[in-house]
Each structure stands twice: as structure tokens, then as C-alpha cells.
C-alpha positions in Angstrom: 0.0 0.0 0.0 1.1 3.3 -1.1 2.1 5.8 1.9 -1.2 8.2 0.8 -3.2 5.5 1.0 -1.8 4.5 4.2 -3.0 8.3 5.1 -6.2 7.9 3.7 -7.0 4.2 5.4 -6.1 5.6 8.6 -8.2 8.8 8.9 -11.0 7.1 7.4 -11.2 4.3 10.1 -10.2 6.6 13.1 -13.0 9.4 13.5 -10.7 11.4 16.2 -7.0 10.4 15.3 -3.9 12.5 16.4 -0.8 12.2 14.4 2.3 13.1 17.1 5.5 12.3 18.9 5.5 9.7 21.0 2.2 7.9 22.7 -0.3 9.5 24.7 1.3 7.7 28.1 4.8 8.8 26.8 4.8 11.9 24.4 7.9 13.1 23.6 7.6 17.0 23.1 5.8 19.6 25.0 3.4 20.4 22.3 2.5 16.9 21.6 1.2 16.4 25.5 -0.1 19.6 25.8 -2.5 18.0 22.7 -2.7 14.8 24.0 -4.3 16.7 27.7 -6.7 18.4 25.5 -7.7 15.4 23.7 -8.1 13.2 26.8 -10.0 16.1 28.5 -12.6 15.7 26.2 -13.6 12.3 27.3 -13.5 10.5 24.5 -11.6 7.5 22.9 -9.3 9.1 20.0 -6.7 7.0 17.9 -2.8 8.3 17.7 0.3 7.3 15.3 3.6 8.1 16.8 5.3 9.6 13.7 8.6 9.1 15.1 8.4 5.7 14.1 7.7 5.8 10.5 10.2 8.6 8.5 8.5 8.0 5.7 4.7 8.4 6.7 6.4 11.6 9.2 7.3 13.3 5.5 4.0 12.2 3.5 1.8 14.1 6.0 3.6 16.7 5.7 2.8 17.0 2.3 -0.4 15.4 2.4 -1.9 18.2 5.2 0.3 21.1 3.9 1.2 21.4 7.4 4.3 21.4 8.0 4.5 20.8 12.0 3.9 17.9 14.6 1.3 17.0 16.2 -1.1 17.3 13.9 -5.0 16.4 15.1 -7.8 15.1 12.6 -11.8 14.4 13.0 -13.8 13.1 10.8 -10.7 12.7 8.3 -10.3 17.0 7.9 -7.1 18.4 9.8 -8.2 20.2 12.7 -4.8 22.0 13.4 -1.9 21.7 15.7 -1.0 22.0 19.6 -1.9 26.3 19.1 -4.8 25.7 17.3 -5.9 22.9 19.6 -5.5 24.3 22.7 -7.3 27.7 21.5 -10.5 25.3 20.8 -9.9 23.1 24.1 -10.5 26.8 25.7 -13.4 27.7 24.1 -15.3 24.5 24.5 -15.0 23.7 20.7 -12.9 21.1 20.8 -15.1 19.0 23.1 -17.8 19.5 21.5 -16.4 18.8 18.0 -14.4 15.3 19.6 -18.1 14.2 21.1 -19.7 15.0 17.9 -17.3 12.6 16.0 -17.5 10.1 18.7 -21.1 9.6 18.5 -21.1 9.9 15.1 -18.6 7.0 15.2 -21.2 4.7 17.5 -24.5 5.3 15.6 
């Protein structure tokens, strides 16, 4: 399977899936865990990919989101943003209500 498609497979099976460094129990940068406490304050399950283990998907997505920085957060398969962009949602209420949205939509 081609590294797009890899992309593609991934955000269409994962409704809330965060592309970053490290794991959620072990992230390893500061912007990737301040993501990751966002996320989990929401309540919901949400899928991650450590990019640090695959150079060659870490370059694709790159390319793929034209964004250029890691962690990067998707729902619903549509790039959400990064770790600014996150947490500026996470304080508005925004992001939990677009991560329960997605869940549910993920259970009906």
C-alpha cells in the first residue's frame, strides 16, 4: 500500500486520530502532550500514530496536510490543526464538542 493511501485508510477508520510524537502515556515534546491533555480532557476514545516511528509516513503528511509541524489532530478525516490551534478550541469548549460529535457519530 502506497504511503497516501496509508494516510487515507487511517483517517477514514479513526473518527478522532492525532498524528504526534510519541504515545499519549509517553509523548515526547511539550506540544505533543499539551495536545494529548486536550484530547483526553474531552472524554473521548481518540486513535494516535507516533510519527517518530515511520520517517516515511512523518514526510507524507507533511505533504499530504500542507502542514508542516507535529502534532497534527484530525476528525472526521479533515485536519483540525496543531498543539496552538488545539489548545485555543480546548478553551473555548470547541474542541469538546467537535471530539463528542465525531464520537457519536462514530457509534451510531
Amino acid at each position: 500500500m502506497d504511503i497516501n493511501e496509508t494516510i487515507k485508510s487511517q483517517l477514514s477508520e479513526n473518527p478522532i486520530i492525532l498524528y504526534m510524537k510519541g504515545s499519549p502515556q509517553s509523548p515526547q515534546c511539550g506540544f505533543s502532550a499539551r495536545t494529548v491533555q486536550a484530547l483526553m480532557a474531552c472524554g473521548e476514545r481518540f486513535a494516535f500514530v507516533n510519527i517518530l516511528d515511520n520517517q516515511e509516513l512523518r514526510e507524507a503528511l507533511k505533504a499530504y496536510s500542507s502542514w508542516p509541524t507535529y502534532p497534527q489532530l484530525y476528525i472526521n478525516g479533515e485536519l483540525v490543526g496543531g498543539c496552538d490551534i488545539v489548545m485555543e478550541m480546548s478553551e473555548s469548549g470547541e474542541l469538546a464538542e467537535m471530539v463528542k460529535a465525531a464520537a457519536k457519530q462514530a457509534e451510531a
